[in-house]
N, C-alpha and C positions, 0 to 999 in steps of 0.2 A: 567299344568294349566287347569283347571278346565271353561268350558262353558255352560253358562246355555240358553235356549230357551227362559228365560223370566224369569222379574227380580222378580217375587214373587216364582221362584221354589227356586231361587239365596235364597231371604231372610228367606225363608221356611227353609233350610238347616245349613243357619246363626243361624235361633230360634231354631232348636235341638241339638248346641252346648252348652254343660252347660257353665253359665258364667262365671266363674271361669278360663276356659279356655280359653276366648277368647281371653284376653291381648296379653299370650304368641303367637298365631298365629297369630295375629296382627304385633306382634314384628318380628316372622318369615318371612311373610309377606315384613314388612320393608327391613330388612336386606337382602333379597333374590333380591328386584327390586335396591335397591344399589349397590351388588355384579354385577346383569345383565346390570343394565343401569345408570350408575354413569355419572353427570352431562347430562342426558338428561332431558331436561326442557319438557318436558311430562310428566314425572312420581314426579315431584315438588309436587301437589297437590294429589294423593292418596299418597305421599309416607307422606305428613303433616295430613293426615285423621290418615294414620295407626299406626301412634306414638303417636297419640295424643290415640286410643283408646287401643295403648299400655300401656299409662301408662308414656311415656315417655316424661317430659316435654321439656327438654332440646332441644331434637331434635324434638321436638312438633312448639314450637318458632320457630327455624330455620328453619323449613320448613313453616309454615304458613305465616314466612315474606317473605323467597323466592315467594313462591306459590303466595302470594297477590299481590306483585309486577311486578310478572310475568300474572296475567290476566288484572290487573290493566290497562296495556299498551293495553292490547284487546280490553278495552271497557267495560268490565263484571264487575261493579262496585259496586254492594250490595257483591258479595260473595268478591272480594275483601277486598271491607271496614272489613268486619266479618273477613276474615283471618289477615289483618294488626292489626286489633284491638285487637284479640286475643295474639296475637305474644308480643304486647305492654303491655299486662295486666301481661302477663309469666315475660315477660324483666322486669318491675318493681320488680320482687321480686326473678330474679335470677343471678346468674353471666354473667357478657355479656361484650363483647366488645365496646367500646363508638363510636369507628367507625358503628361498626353495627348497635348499636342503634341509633345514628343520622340520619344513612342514610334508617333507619324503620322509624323513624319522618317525615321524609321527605316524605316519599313516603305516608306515611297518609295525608300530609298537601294536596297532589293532590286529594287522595279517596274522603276527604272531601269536595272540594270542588264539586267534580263533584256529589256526593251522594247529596250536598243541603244546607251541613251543613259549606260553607263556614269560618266563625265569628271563627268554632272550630280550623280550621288551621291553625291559630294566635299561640295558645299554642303549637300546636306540633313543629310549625315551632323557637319557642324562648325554645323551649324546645331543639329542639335538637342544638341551639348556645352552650345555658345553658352547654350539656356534652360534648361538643368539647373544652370547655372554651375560645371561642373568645371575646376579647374585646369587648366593646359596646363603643358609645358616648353618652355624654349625648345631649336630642334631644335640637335640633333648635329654636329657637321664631318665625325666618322669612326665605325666599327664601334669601333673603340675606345676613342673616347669613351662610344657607347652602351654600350657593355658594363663599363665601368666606374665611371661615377657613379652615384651614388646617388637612386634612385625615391621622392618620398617626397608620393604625393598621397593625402589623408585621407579616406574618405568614411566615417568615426564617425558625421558629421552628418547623413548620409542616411537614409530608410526602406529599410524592405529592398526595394519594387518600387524603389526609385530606383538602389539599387545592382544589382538585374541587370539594370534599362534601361542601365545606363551599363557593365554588363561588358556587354552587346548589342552597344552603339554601339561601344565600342572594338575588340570585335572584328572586325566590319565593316569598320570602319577600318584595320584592320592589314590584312587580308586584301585589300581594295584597293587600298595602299599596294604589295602585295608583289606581284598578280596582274594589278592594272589599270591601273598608271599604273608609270613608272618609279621610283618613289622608295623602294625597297627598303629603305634606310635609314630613312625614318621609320617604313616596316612594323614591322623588327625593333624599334624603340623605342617604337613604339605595344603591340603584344604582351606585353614586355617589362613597360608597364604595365599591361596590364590584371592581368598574376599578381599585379602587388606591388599592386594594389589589395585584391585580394581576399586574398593571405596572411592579413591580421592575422586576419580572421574564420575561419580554421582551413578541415581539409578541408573541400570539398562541390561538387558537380556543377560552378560556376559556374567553380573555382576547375582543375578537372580538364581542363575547354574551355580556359581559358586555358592551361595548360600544357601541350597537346597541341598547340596551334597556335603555341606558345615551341617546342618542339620540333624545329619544322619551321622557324622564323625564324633560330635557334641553327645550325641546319645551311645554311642561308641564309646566317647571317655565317662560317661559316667556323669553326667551334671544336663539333666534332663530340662530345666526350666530357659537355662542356655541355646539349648536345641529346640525346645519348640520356639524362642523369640524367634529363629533363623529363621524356620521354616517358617514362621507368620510374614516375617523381610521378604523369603521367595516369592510366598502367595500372593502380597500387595502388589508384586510387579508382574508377575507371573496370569496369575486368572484372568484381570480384566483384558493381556495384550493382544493387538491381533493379530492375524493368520493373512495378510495380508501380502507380506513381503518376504518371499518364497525362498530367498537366501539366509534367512534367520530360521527357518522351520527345522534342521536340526538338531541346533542348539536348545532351541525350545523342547524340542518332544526329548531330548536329553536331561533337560533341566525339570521339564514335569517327572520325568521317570523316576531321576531319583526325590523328589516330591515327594512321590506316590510312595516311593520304598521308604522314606520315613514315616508317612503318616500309617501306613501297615503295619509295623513294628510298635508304632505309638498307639494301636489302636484305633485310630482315628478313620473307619472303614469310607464311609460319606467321602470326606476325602482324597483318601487312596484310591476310590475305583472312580470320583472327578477327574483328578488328577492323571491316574493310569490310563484311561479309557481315551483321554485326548492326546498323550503322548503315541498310542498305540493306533493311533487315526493320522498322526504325523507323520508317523514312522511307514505306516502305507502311503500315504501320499506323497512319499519323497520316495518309496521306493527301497526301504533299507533293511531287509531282512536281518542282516546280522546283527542291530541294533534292538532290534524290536522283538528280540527273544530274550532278552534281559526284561524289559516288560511285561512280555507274557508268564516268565517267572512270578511275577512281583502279581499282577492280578490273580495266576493262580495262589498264590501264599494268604492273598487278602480273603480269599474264599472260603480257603483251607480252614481258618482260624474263625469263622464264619460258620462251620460247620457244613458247608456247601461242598464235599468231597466231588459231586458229581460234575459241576461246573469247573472244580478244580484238576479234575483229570480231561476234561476238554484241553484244556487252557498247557498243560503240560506235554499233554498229545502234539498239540498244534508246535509248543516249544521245540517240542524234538525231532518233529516234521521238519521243523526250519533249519534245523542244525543241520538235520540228514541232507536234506537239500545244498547245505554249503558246505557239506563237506566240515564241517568244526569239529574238531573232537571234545577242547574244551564245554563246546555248547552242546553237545552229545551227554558229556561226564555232567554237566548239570544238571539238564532237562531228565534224564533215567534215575537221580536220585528222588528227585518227586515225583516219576511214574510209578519206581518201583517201592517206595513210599506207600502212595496211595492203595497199591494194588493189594499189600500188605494189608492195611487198615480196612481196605473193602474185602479183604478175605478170599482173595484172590491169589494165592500163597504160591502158585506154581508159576504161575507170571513174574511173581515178584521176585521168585529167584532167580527165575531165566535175566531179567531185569540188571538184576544188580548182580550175579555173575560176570554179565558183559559187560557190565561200567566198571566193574572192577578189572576187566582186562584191556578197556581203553587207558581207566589209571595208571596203569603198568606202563601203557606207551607214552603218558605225557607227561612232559617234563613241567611237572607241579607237583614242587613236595607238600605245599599245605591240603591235596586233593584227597578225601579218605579214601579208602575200599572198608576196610574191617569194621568201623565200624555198621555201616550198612549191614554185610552177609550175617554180620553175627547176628544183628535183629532179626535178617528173615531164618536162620540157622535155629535162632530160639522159637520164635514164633511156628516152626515148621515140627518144632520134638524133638532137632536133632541137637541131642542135649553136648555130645561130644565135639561136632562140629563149631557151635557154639563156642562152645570151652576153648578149644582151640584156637582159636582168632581173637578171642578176648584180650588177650596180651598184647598185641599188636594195635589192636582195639584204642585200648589206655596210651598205647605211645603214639597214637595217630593224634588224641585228644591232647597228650601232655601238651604239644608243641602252643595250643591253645594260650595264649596269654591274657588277650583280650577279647573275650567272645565277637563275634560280626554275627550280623543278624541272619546270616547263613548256614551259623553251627544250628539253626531251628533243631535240625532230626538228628546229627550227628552225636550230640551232649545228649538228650534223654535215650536213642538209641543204646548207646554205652551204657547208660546205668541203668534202662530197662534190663538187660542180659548178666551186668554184675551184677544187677539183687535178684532177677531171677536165680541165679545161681547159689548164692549166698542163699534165698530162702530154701531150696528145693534139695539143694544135694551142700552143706557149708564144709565137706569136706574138700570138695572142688574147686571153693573158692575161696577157701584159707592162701596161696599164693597170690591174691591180687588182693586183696585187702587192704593192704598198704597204702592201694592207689584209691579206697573211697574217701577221702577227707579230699583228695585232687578231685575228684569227679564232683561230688557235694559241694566245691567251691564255684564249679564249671556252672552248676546246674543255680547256684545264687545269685553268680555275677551276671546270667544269662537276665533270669525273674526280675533284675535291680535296674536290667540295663530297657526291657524291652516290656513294655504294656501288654502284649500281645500273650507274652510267652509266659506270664507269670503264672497263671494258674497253671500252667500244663507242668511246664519246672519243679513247680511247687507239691508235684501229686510224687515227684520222685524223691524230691527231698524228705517227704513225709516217711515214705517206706524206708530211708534212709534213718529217721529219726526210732521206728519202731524195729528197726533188726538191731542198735545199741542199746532195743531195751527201751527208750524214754517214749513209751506210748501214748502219754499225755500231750508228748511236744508234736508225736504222731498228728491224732487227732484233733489238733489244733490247727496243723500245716494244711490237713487235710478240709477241713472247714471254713479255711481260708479260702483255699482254692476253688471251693462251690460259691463261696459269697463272689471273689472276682472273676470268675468267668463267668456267672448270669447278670452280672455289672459290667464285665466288658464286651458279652455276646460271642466268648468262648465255649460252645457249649460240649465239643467232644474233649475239652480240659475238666471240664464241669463234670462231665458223667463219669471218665476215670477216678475223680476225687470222691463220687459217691460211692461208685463201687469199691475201692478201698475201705470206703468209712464202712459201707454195708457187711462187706467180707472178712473184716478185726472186729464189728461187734458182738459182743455172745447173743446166740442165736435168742435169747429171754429178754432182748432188747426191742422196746418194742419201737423204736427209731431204724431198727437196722431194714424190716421191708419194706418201708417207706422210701429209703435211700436205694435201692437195690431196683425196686420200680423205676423211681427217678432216672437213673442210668442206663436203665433199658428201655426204656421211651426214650432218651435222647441217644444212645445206637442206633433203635430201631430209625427215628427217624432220620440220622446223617449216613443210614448205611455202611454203619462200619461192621459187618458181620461176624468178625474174627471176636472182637469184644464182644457182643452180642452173644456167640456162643460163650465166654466167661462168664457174662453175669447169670447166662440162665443158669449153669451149673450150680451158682450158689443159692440161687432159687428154688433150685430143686431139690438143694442137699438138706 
């Protein structure tokens, strides 16, 4: 083997090969690191360079899908996109196996999302149904529909790699349907199939993923007692299994994840950081950065809701480290709305613009239309004084929300975001926001459906609906929503929901009440101690007025 001190003496040597020649040593090449090092996933990637400028397509494909699939998992996501996509253009017009080429689909439907181009991993992913030839249903009208008919596609006929190619694909699917694109409803009925695919074949990992991610779909459509049985089906198979059999471990840290993201949305914190924590030890021990920032989401959210802001901007930090590191945009556009989130509620206002400015011009570049900007800037826009700015994106604000049908447990900031800025406005200047007004009964439904659907979120939801219910005047229904909301966030261990609903109550009582500094303390003790300084400066002001 040949060593060079530097890679232009390397290419120098290359260029006085006549060309003609080069295929063949290429191909030599190949075949000599095959002979030496067959199935070592090291040589996957120059061994798909060398065939390809062999000349060889055959073995060009099969190595470019290996190869992409294998950095894919690293994190290295433009030259994987390149090698998947290459590998897909060959497979189009050579002989190939349908398994293979399914599960090259597959593995593109992730490249893309993380490269940006979300929307495209719709086609790969019905693409590789399409060569497996799985049944389809035809789709839904309503949540009721879905949750009523009967499932009933066979895969008897399948091999066993076919059948968890095809619980892969569907979950993918689902999870797209419900996080990337607005069709929430096919999500839940995509999910919905993959469990009834796998029931008939009794417990087993494949079947645990599936109903941990029914779990969170279940709570999706609205019929919660449904969803936690699922998630109880996960757990039984899920906790006790072990960590033994090293080609099951990302299925698993897959399956606790989303786990974890139900029982966080349910509340259920014990749980969620069991569950998140061991997914998140998976996902290192295989190695899988791109995966494992969907986790680090999800532990920071459990935090967040927790009152833990400090832990949860670790946790979003590290998220966006990981994105930065692979190049994601999508996971870039994530991970900055809960940086710049936080940064916001810890009072860090110039961060948070800088923040959400620039997620708002990765938005621009990625092809996902469910992805907000407006309503983010407007919160830090309001939060900042700039009362015009504000105003301005508000509109745009309500159409990023409208498209909302079914909340996901990812509108968390997005929905109270919006109606913090339209009743800011509505209270402070109502001449302003006589033009959007139309759209609060839309927003007020956003901010219900969210409270009905999500344990987690109900008191905090609930602090906006109140102010909602006291700018039409019904200030009894006010302080009723508001009262609420104190009893369930110190019932559910939401306690920066908890202190919003005091300070509200504190801030509409007449000052002759002698409940109103009781409640006004309340809330500045639970600022002061979760660090949210931006609040903190509000309550004192009423403290001091």
């Amino acid at each position: 083997m040949w060593r060079f001190a530097h890679d232009k003496l390397r290419e120098g040597v290359i260029a006085s090969i006549a060309i003609p020649e080069r295929p063949g040593l290429h191909r030599l090449i190949a075949e000599t690191i095959e002979m030496l090092y067959e199935d070592n996933p090291d040589y996957t990637l120059p061994l798909a360079l060398h065939w390809r400028e062999a000349g060889d397509e055959a073995r060009d494909m099969h190595y470019s899908s290996l190869a992409g699939s294998q950095i894919l998992r690293q994190g290295i996501v433009s030259e994987a996109v390149s090698l998947l996509e290459r590998a897909h253009r060959l497979g189009q017009r050579l002989p190939h196996d349908d398994l293979w080429y399914a599960r090259l689909c597959h593995s593109l439907t992730e490249a893309t999302i993380a490269i940006g181009r979300p929307q495209q991993s719709f086609a790969y992913l019905l693409e590789a149904i399409k060569t497996l030839k799985v049944p389809t249903l035809p789709p839904a009208a309503t949540v009721d529909e879905v949750l009523s008919r009967p499932i009933a596609i066979d895969l008897s006929g399948y091999s066993q790699d076919a059948r968890l190619l095809i619980h892969d694909i569907y979950m993918s699917l689902a999870y797209n349907y419900m996080e990337i694109s607005a069709q929430t409803l096919e999500g839940i009925e995509t999910v919905l199939t993959a469990a009834a695919m796998q029931e008939p074949f009794g417990p087993s990992l494949a079947l645990a993923d599936a109903y941990a991610l029914q779990a969170y779909a279940l709570q999706l459509a609205g019929v919660p007692e449904q969803a936690a049985l699922a998630a109880e089906r996960a757990a039984v198979i899920l906790v006790p299994m072990s960590e033994e059999d090293e080609s099951q471990l990302p299925t698993m840290a897959r399956a606790l994840s989303n786990l974890a993201f139900y029982w966080t949305f349910a509340a259920r914190w014990n749980e969620s950081l069991r569950d998140g924590q061991r997914a998140a030890r998976l996902y290192q021990r295989t190695g899988d950065p791109l995966r494992s920032r969907a986790t680090l989401m999800n532990l920071a959210v459990t935090y967040e809701w927790q009152g833990d802001f400090k832990r949860g901007m670790e946790l979003r930090q590290r998220e966006y480290e990981t994105a930065l590191r692979g190049n994601t945009i999508y996971g870039q556009v994530r991970a900055l709305a809960g940086v710049g989130q936080l940064q916001a509620y810890m009072g860090d206002l110039d961060a948070s613009v800088a923040s959400l400015e620039h997620r708002a011009e990765l938005v621009h570049i990625l092809d996902n239309p469910t992805s907000t900007r407006y309503t983010y800037l407007g919160m830090i826009y309001w939060k900042l004084g700039r009362l015009d700015e504000a105003v301005a994106v508000l509109g745009r604000a309500l159409n990023e929300v409208r498209r909302i049908m079914l909340p996901t447990g990812h509108d968390l900031f997005s929905i109270p975001n919006t109606a913090e800025v339209l009743l800011g406005v509505w209270e402070t200047t109502p001449e302003k926001a006589m033009p959007f007004l139309d759209d609060a009964p839309m927003v007020y439904r956003l901010l219900h459906d969210y409270a009905l659907r999500y344990a987690s979120g109900e008191s905090h939801m609930t602090v906006f609906m109140g102010r909602f219910a006291w700018l039409r005047g019904d200030h009894e229904e006010a302080m009723r929503l508001w009262r609420h909301a104190v009893e369930v966030g110190a019932t559910r261990g939401t306690p920066y929901a908890q202190a919003l609903a005091r300070l509200e109550i504190g801030r509409h009582l007449p000052a002759t009440d002698a409940t109103r500094l009781p409640h006004l303390i309340k809330a500045r003790d639970l600022f002061e101690a979760i660090g949210t300084t931006y609040d903190l400066s509000r309550v004192n002001r009423e403290l001091n007025s």
